[in-house]
C-alpha positions as CSV (number, residue, x, y, z in Angstrom):
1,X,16.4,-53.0,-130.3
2,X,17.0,-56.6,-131.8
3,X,13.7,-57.5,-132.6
4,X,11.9,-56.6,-135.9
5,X,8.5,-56.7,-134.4
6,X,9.0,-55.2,-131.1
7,X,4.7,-55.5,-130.1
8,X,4.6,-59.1,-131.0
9,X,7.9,-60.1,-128.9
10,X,6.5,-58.4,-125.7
11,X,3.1,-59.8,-126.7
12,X,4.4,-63.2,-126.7
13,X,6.2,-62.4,-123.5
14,X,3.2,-61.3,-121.8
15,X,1.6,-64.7,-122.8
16,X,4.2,-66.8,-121.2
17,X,3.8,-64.9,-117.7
18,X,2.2,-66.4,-115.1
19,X,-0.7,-64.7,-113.5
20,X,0.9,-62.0,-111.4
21,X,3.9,-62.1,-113.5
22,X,6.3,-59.6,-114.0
23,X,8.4,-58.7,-117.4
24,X,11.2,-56.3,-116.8
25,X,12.1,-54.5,-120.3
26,X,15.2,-52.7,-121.0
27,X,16.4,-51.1,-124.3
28,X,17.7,-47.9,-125.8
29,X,15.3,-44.9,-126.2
30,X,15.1,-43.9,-129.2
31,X,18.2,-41.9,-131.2
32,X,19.5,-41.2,-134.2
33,X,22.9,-43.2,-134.5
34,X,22.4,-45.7,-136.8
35,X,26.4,-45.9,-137.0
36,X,26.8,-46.2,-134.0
37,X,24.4,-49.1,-133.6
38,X,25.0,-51.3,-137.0
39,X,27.8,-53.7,-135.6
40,X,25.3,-54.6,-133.7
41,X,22.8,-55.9,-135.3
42,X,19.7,-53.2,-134.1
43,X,16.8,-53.6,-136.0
44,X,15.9,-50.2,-134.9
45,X,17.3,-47.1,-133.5
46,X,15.5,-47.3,-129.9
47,X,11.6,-47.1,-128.6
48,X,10.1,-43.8,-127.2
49,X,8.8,-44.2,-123.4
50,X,5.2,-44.2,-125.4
51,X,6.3,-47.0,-127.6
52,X,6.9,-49.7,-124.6
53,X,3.7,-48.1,-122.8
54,X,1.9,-49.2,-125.8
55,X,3.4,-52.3,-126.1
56,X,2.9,-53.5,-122.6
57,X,-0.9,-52.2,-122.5
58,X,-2.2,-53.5,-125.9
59,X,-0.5,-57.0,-124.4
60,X,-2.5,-57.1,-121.6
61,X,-0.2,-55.9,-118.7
62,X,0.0,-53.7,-115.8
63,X,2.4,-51.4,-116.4
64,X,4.4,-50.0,-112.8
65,X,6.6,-48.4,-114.4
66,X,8.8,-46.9,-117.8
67,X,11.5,-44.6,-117.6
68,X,14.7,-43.7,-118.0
69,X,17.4,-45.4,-116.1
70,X,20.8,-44.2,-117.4
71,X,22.6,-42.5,-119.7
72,X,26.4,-42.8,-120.9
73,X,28.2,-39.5,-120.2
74,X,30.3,-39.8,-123.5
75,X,29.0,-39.2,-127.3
76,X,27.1,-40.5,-127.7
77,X,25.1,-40.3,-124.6
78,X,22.8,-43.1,-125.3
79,X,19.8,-43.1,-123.0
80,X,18.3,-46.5,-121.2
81,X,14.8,-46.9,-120.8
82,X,13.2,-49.5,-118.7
83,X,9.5,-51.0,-118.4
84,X,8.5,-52.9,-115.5
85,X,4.9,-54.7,-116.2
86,X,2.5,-57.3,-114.2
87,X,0.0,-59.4,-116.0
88,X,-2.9,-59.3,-114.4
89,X,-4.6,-62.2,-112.2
């Protein structure tokens, strides 16, 4: 949500890891409440599950899992996803 290049930041992240290393992702899924969002600097408005998937694969990881984790019960109702990747030994 805060970077402008969202493949080359988990690229670089998968770089730094270890062998056997895990990244942990979380961001927003993806919405349409630019409002909501501008105060705070998002570059976008949220990745689809497919998005991260992508991300983590074409950067060499594992993937264990992507999915949603939470979601606020009030308007408006932004959705967490979270990706949990290994790099490979």
């Amino acid at each position: 949500t805060y970077s402008e290049h969202p493949a080359r930041a988990v690229a670089e992240a998968a770089r730094l890891l270890r062998p056997n290393g895990r990244l942990l992702l979380t961001t927003l899924a993806r919405h349409e409440h630019r409002a909501a969002v501008a105060p705070f600097g998002h570059c976008n408005l949220g990745f689809r599950r497919e998005d991260l998937l992508g991300y983590a694969r074409r950067a060499g990881l594992a993937v264990q899992s992507c999915q949603g984790i939470s979601r606020e019960r009030r308007a408006p109702h932004f959705e967490v996803l979270s990706l949990l990747a290994r790099k490979p030994a």
